[in-house]
DSSP file (Angstrom, degrees, kcal/mol; ACC not computed):
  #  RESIDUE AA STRUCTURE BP1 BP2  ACC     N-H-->O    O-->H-N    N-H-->O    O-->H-N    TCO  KAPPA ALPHA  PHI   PSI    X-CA   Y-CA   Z-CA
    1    1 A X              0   0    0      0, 0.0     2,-0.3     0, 0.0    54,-0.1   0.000 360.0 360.0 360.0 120.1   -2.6    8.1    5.2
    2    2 A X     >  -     0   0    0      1,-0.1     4,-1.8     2,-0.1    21,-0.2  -0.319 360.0-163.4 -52.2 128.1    1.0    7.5    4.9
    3    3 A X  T  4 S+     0   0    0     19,-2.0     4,-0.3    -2,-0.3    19,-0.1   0.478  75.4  63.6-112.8  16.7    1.5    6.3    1.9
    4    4 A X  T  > S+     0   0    0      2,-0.2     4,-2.4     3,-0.2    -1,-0.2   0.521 110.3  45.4 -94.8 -26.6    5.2    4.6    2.0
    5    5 A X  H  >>S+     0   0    0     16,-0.2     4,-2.9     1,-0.2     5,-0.6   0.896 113.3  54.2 -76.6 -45.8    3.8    2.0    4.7
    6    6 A X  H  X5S+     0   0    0     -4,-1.8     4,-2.3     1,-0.2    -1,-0.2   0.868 117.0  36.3 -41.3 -28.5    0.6    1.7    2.1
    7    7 A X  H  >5S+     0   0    0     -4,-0.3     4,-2.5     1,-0.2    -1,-0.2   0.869 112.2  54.0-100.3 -27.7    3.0    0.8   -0.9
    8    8 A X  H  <5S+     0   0    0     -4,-2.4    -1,-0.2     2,-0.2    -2,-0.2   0.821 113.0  44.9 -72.4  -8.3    5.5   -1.2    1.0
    9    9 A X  H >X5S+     0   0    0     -4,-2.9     3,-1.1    -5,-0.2     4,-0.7   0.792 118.2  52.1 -93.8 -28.4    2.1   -3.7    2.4
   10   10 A X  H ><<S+     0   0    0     -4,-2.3     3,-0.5    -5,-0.6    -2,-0.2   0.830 109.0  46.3 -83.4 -14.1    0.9   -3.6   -1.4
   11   11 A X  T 3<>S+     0   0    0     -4,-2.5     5,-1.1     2,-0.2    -1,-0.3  -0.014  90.5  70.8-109.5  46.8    3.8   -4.5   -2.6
   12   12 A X  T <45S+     0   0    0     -3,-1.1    -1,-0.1     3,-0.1    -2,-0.1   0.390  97.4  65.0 -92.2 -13.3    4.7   -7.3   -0.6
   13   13 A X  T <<5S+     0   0    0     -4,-0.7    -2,-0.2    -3,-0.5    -3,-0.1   0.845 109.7  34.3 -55.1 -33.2    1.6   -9.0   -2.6
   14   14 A X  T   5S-     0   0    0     -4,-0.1    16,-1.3    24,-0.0    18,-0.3  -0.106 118.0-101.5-136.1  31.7    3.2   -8.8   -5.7
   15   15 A X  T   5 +     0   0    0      1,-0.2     2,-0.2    14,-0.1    -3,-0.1   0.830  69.4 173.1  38.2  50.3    6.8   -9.4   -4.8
   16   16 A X      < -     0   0    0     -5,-1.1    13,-0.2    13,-0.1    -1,-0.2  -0.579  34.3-153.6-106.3 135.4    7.3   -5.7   -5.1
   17   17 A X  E     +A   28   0A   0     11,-2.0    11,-1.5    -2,-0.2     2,-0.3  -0.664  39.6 117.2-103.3 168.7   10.3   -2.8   -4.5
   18   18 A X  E     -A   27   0A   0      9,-0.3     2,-0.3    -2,-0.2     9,-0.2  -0.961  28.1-177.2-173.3 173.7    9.5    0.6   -3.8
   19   19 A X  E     +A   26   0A   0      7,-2.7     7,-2.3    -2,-0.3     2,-0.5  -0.998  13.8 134.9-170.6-154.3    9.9    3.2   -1.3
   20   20 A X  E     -A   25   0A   0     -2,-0.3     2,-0.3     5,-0.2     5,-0.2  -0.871  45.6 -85.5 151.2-123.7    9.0    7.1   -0.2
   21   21 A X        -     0   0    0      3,-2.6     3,-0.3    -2,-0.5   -18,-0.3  -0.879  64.5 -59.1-159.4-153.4    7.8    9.0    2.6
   22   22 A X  S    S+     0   0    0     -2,-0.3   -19,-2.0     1,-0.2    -1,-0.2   0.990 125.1  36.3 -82.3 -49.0    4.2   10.0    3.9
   23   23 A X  S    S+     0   0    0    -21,-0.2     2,-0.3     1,-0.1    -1,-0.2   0.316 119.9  20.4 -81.4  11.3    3.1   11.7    0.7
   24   24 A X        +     0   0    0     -3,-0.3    -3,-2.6     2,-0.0     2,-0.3  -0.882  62.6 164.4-157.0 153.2    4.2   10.3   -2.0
   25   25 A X  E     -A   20   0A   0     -2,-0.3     2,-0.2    -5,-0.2    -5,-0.2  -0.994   8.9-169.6-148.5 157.1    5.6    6.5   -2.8
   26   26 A X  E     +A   19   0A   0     -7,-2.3    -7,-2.7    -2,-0.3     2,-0.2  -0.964   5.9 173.1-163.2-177.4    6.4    4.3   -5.7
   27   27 A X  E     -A   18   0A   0     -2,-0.2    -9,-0.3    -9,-0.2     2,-0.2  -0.735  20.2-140.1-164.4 168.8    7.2    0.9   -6.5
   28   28 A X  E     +A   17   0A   0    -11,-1.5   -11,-2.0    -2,-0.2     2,-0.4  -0.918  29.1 158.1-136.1 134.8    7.8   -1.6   -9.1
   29   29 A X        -     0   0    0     -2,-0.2     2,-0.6   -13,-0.2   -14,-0.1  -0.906  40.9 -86.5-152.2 176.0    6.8   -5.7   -9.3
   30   30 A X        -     0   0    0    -16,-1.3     2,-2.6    -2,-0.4     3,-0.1  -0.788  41.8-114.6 -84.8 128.0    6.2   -8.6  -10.8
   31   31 A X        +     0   0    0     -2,-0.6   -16,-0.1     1,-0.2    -1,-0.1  -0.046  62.3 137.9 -42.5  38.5    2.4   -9.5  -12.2
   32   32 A X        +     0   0    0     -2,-2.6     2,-0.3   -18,-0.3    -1,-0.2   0.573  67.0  43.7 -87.7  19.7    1.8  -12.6   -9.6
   33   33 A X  S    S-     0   0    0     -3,-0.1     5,-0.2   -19,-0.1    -1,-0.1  -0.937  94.5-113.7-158.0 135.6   -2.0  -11.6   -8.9
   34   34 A X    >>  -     0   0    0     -2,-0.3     3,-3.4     1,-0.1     4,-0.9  -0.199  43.2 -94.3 -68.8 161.1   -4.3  -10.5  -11.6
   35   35 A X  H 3> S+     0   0    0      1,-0.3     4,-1.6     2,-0.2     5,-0.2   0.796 127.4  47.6 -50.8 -35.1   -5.4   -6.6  -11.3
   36   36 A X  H 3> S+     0   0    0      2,-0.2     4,-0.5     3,-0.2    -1,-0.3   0.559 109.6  52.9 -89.1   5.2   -8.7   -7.4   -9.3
   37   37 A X  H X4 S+     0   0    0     -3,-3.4     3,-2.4     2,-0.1     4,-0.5   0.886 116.8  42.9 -75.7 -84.3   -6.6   -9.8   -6.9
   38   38 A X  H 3< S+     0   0    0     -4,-0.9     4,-0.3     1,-0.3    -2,-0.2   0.421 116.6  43.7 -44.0 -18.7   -4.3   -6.7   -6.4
   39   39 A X  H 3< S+     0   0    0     -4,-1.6    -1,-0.3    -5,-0.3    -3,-0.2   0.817 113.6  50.8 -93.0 -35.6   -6.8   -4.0   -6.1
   40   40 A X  S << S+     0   0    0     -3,-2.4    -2,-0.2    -4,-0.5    -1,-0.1   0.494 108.7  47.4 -43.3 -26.7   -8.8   -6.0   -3.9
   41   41 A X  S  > S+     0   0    0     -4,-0.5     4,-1.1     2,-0.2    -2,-0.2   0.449 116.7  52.8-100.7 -31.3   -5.9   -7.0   -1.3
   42   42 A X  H  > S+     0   0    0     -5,-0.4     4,-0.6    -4,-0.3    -2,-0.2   0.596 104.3  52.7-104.5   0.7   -5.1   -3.0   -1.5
   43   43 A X  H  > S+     0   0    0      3,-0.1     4,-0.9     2,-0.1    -1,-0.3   0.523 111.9  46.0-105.5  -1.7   -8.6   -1.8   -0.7
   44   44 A X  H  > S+     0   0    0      2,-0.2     4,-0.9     3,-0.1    -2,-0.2   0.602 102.9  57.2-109.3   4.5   -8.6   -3.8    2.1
   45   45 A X  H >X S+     0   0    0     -4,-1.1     4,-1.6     2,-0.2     3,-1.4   0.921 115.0  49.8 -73.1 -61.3   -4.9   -2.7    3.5
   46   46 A X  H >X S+     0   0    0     -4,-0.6     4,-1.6     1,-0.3     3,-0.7   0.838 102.5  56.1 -29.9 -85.6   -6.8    1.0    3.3
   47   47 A X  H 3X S+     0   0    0     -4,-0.9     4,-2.3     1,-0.3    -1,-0.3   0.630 111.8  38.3 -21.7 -54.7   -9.3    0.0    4.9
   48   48 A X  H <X S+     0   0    0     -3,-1.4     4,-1.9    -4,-0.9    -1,-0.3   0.960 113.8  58.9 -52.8 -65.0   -7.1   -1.3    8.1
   49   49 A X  H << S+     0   0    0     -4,-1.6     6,-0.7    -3,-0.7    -2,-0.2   0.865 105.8  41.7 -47.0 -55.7   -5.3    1.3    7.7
   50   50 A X  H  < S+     0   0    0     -4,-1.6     5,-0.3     1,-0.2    -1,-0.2   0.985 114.2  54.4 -41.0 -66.4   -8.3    3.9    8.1
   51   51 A X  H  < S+     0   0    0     -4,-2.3     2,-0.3    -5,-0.1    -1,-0.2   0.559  96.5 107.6 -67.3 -12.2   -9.7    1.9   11.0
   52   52 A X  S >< S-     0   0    0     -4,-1.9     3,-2.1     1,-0.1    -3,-0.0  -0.497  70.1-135.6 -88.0 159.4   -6.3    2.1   12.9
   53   53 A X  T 3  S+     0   0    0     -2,-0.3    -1,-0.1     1,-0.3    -4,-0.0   0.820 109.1  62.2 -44.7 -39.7   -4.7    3.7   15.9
   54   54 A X  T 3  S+     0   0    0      2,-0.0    -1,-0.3     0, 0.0    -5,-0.1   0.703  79.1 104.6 -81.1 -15.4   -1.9    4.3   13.9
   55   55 A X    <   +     0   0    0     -3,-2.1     2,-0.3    -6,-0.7    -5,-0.1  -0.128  42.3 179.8 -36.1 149.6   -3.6    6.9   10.8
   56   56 A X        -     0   0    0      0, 0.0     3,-0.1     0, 0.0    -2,-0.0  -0.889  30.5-115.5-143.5 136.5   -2.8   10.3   11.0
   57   57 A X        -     0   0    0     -2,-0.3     2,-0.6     1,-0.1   -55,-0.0  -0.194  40.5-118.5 -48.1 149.4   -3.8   13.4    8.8
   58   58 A X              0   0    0      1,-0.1    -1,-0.1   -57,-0.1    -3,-0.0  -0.776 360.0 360.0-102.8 174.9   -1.0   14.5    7.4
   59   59 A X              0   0    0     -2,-0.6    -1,-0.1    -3,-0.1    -2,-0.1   0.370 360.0 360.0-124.7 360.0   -0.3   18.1    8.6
C-alpha cells in the first residue's frame, strides 16, 4: 500500500500536513475528530484502498 496517498486522504480529515513516498509517510494536524472518528474514517480509506485497481505490492 502506498502509504503517502494513505496519509495525505487521512489527513485531509483532520486538517492535516504531511508527506512521503510509498513506504514511509508522516504528518501533523489539528484534533477536529475524536480518535475513533479518525480511526474509523482511516480503516475505511484502507479498506478502498485494498479493494482498488490502483494497490500494488510494493516491490
Amino acid at each position: 500500500m502506498d502509504m503517502r496517498t494513505l496519509m495525505q486522504e487521512s489527513l485531509s480529515l483532520i486538517d492535516g500536513k504531511g508527506g512521503g513516498n510509498k513506504t514511509l509517510a508522516q504528518g501533523g494536524w489539528t484534533a477536529s475528530l475524536t480518535k475513533e472518528e479518525f480511526i474509523r474514517n482511516v480503516t475505511n480509506i484502507i479498506a478502498k484502498q485494498i479493494k482498488s485497481e490502483e494497490y500494488t505490492t510494493l516491490d
